[in-house]
N, C-alpha and C positions, 0 to 999 in steps of 0.2 A: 497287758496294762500293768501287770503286777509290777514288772523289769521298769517301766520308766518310774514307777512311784520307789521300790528301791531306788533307782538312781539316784533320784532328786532328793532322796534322802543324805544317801553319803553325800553328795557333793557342799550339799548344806549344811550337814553335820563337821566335812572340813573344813569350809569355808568360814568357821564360829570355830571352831576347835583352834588352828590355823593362827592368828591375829591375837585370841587370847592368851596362849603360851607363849607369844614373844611380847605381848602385853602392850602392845600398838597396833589398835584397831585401824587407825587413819582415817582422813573425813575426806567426803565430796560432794562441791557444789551442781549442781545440777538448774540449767536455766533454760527455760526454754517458754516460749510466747508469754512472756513479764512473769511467770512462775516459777520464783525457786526453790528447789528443796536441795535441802541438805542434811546428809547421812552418811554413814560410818561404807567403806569401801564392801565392808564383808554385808551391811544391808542391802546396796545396792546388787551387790554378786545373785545376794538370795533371791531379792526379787526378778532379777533377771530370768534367774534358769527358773524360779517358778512359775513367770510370767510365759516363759517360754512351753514351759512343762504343760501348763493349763489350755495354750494354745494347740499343743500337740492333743491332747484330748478331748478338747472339745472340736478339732477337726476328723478325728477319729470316730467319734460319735457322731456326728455329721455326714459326715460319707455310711456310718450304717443306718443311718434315717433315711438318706436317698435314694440307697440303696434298696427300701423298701417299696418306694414308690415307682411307677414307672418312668417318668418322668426324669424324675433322679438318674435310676437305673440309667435312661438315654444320655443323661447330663455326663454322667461317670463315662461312657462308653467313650464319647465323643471327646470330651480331653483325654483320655487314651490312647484314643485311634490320634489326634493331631500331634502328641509325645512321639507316637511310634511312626507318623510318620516324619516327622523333624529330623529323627537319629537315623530312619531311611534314607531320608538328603544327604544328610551328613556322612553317611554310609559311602555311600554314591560319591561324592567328592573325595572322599580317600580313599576309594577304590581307581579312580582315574587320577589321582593324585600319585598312584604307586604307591600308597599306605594298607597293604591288605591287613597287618594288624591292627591297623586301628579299626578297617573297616569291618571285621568282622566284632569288634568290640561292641560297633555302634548298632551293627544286624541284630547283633543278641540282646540288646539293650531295648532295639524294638519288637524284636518280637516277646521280651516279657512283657511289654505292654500291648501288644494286639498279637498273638500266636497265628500263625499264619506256614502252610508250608510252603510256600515259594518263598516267603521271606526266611525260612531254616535252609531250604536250597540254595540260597543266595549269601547265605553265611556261611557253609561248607565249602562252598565255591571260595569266597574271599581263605580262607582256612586253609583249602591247596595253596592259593595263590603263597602264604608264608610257610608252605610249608612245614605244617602243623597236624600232623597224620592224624591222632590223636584225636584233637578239637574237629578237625573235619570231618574227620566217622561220626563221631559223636550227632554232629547235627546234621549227617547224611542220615542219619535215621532218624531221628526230629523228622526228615523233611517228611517220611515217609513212604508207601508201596510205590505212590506216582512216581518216582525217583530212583525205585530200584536199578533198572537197569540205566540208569545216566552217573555211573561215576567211575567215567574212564580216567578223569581228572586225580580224584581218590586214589586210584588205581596208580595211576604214573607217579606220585608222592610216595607215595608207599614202597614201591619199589626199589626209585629214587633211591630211598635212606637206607633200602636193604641190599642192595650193590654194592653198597660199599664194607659191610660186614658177612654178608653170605651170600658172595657172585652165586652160587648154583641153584639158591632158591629164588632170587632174581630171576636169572635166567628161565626158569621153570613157569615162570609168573608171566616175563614179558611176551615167551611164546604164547600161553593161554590168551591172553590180550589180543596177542596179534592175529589170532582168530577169532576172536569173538566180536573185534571191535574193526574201526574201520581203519585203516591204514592211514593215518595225519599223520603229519609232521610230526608234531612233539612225538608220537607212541613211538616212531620210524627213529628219531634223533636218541629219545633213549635205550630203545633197544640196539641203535651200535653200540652206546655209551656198556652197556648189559654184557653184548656176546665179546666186545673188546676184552672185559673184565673178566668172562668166565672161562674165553678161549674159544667159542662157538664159532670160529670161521668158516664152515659150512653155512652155517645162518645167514650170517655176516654177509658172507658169499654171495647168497639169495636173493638179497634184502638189497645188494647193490643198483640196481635198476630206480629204484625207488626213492634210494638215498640220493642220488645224482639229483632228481626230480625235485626234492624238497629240502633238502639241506641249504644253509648257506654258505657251503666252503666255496672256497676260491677254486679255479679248473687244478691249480699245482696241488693245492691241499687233498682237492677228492684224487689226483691221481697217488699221492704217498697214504694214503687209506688204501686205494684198489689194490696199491702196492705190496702195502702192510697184509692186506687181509691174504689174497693171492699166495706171495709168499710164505704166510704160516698154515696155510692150506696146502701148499706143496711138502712143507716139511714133515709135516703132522702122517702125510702120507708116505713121505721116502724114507720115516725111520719106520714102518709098518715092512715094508720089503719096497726094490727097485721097480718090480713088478706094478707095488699096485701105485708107486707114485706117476710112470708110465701112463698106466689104464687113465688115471685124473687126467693128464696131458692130452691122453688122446680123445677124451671126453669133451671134451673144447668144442666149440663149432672154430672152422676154420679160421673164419673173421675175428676171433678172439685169440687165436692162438697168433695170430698177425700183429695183434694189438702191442705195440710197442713195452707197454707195461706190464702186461699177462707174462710176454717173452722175457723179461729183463726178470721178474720175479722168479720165473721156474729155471732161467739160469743161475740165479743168483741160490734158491733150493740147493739147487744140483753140486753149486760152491760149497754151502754150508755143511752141506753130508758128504763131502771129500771127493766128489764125481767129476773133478776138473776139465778131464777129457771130454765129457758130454757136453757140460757145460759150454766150454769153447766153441763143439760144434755147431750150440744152440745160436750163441750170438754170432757165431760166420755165419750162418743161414739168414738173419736177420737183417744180420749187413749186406748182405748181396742181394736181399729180396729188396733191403731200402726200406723196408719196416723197422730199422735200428740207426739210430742215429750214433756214431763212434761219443758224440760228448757224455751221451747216456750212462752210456757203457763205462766210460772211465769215471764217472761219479761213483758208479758202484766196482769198480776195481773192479771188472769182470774179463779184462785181460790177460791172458797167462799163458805160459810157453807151452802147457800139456798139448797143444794141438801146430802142427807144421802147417797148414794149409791155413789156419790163423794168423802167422808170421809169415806168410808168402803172401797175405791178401792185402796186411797192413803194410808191407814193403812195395807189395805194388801199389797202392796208392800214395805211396811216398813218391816210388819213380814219376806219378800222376804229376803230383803235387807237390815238391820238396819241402814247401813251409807251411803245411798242415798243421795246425797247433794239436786238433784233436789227433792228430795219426802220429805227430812225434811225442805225444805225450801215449801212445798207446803203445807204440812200438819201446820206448822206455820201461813201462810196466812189464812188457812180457820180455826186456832183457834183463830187467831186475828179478821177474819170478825167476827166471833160465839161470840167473846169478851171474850174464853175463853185463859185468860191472863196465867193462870197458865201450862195449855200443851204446849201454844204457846213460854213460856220464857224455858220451857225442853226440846223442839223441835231445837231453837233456840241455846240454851247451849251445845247443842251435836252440833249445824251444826257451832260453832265457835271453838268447837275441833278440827273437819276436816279439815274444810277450814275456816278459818276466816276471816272478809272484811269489810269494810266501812257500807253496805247495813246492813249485818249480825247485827253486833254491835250496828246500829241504832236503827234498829227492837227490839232487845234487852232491849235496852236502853227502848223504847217506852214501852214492857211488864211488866220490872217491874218498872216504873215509875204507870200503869195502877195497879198494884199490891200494890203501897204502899213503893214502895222501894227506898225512892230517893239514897240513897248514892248508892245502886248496880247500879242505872240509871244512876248517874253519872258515874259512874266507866265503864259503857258501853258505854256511847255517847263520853269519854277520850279515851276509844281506839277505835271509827269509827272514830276520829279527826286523829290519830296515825297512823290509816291505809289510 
C-alpha cells in the first residue's frame, strides 16, 4: 500500500510542479449529462490518478474483507478459477494454432490463478513444443512427482540443443533414452540426427530396422542413409586392420550381404582405403549374381581396371549388347582408370551417339585432351557446357 501512496504522490507532485514552471497551466471543459465543469488540465490529471488511486484501494480492501468471509472466500475463488480457465481456452487455441509460445504464456497465466499440476504439465509440454529447455524444466517440476517419469519430450529438447555443441554428450544421452523409454518416432529420428553427428555408426547401424518403420524418408533417401551409414561402418573398421574390416563383412547374414546397397558401400570402403583389387571383385560378384545393377555402380565410380575378369565381363556384355549405355559408359571408366585413353574416347564416342550429356562430353573431352587433341577436347567440353 505504501508504493501506490508514494506513487500517487510524485506523479501529483509533477503533474503541479510541470505547468507551473512553464507558467501555462491550461484549462478544460468537461461535459457530460448538462454538467460542466471546468479546470486547469493539471487538476483534472490529479484527480484522475487519485480517483484511480482510491479506486485501486478500496478494491484492495474489499477483496481482504471477502476474503474473510466464506462466502467471499468462494466469490474470489470462482472468478479465479473462470480467469484461469479463459487463458486455458486461449492456451488451447495456440497450442493447435502452432503458437506454443504464446501457449505456454497463457498455461502460466492460468495457473497463477488456479495452480494446478496438470495445467504446469501442460505448460512444459507447450515449452518443449518452442523449444525452450530452460522454461520447460522449470515447470516439469511445478508439475510435480506425478510427472516424474513423463519427460521424454523434456528429454528430446534438451538434447536436441546439445548435438549441436557436444555430439558425445548427446550421444551418451540419446543411448540412455533409448533404453529407458519407448522407441517413437521422434526419440528414433533424433537419435540418427545424434549418432550422425557423433560418428556412432554402429548405433546407427542397429537402429536401422527401425528407422525404415518410422521415418519419413523417401525409399531413395533411406537407401543414401543405409548407404551413408554402411559405408562409414566399413571404413571405421578397414582402417582398424583388413582383417577385421573382413570379419564386419562376413558378419552380415547373407541376404544382406546381397543387398544391393550393403554390396556398393563395402565396395565403395574397399575404394576409399586403396583396395581396388577387392573392390572390383566385390562389384563382379554382384554383377553376375544380378544383385548389382552396372548404373549403380557407375554413380559411384566403382569401375576400375585393377581387376581382368571385370573388363572381360563388361566386354562381354558389350559383345551382348553393343549399345548398352550403362556398360559403354563402364567400360570407358575402367579404360580411363587403365589410362587407356584411346578405347576409353571409342567407348565414349558411341555412348554420345546414344545418349548424349554433360558427364558424357566431359569425360570426352578429358580422353582426348589425354590423347593430344586439344581442339577435339575442346569441341567436347563446348558441348558438356551446351548440355
Amino acid at each position: 500500500m505504501k508504493w501506490i501512496i508514494a506513487l500517487v504522490a510524485i506523479i501529483i507532485l509533477g503533474a503541479i510542479i510541470g505547468p507551473m514552471a512553464s507558467g501555462n497551466a491550461g484549462y478544460v471543459l468537461v461535459q457530460f449529462a448538462g454538467v460542466a465543469i471546468e479546470t486547469t488540465v493539471v487538476g483534472l490529471f490529479v484527480v484522475t490518478v487519485v480517483a484511480v488511486a482510491v479506486l485501486a484501494v478500496v478494491w484492495s480492501l474489499l477483496r481482504r474483507l471477502l476474503s474473510k468471509t466464506r462466502q467471499g472466500r468462494k466469490w474470489l475463488a470462482n472468478r479465479s478459477e473462470r480467469k484461469a480457465q479463459t487463458m486455458y481456452q486461449q492456451g488451447i487455441r495456440e497450442l493447435l494454432n502452432d503458437e506454443p509460445n504464446k501457449a505456454a504464456e497463457s498455461f502460466a497465466k492460468a495457473y497463477k490463478k488456479a495452480p494446478d499440476n496438470n495445467l504446469a504439465a501442460l505448460t512444459a509440454a507447450a515449452a518443449c513444443l518452442d523449444k525452450d529447455a530452460g522454461k520447460a524444466t522449470y515447470w516439469q517440476e511445478e508439475a510435480g512427482s506425478f510427472y516424474e517419469d513423463s519427460d521424454t519430450l523434456l528429454q528430446l529438447v534438451v538434447i536436441e540443443q546439445q548435438v549441436k555443441v557436444n555430439p558425445a554428450e548427446a550421444d551418451r544421452k540419446i543411448q540412455s533414452l533409448l533404453k529407458t523409454k519407448p522407441h517413437t518416432a521422434n526419440v528414433l529420428k533424433l537419435a540418427y540426427r545424434v549418432f550422425s553427428a557423433s560418428g556412432n555408426w554402429q548405433q546407427l547401424k542397429d537402429l536401422l530396422p527401425e528407422l525404415r518403420q518410422v521415418t519419413d524418408l523417401a525409399p531413395a533417401e533411406f537407401e543414401r542413409l543405409e548407404y551413408q551409414v554402411y559405408f562409414e561402418r566399413f571404413v571405421a573398421e578397414g582402417r582398424k586392420s583388413n582383417e577385421m574390416l573382413y570379419n564386419e563383412w562376413r558378419s552380415l547374414p547373407s541376404k544382406q550381404r546381397a543387398d544391393a546397397t550393403v554390396r556398393l558401400s563395402y565396395a565403395a570402403a574397399l575404394k576409399h582405403l586403396g583396395d581396388h583389387e577387392i573392390s572390383a571383385r566385390v562389384i563382379l560378384k554382384g554383377l553376375k549374381r544380378g544383385d548389382l545393377e552396372p548404373a549403380a555402380v557407375n554413380s559411384l565410380h566403382l569401375f576400375n581396371a585393377k581387376s581382368e575378369k571385370l573388363l572381360e565381363f563388361v566386354q562381354a556384355q558389350l559383345k551382348q549388347n553393343p549399345e548398352s549405355r550403362d556398360y559403354l559408359y563402364a567400360l570407358a571408366q575402367i579404360a580411363m582408370d587403365n589410362q587407356d585413353f584411346s578405347l576409353a574416347q571409342r567407348a565414349l564416342k558411341k555412348l554420345a551417339e546414344i545418349e548424349p550429356g554433360s558427364h558424357v562430353y566431359r569425360l570426352l573431352g578429358d580422353a582426348y585432351h589425354a590423347l593430344g587433341d586439344s581442339q577435339l577436347a575442346a569441341n567436347a567440353y563446348k558441348e558438356a557446357l551446351a548440355h
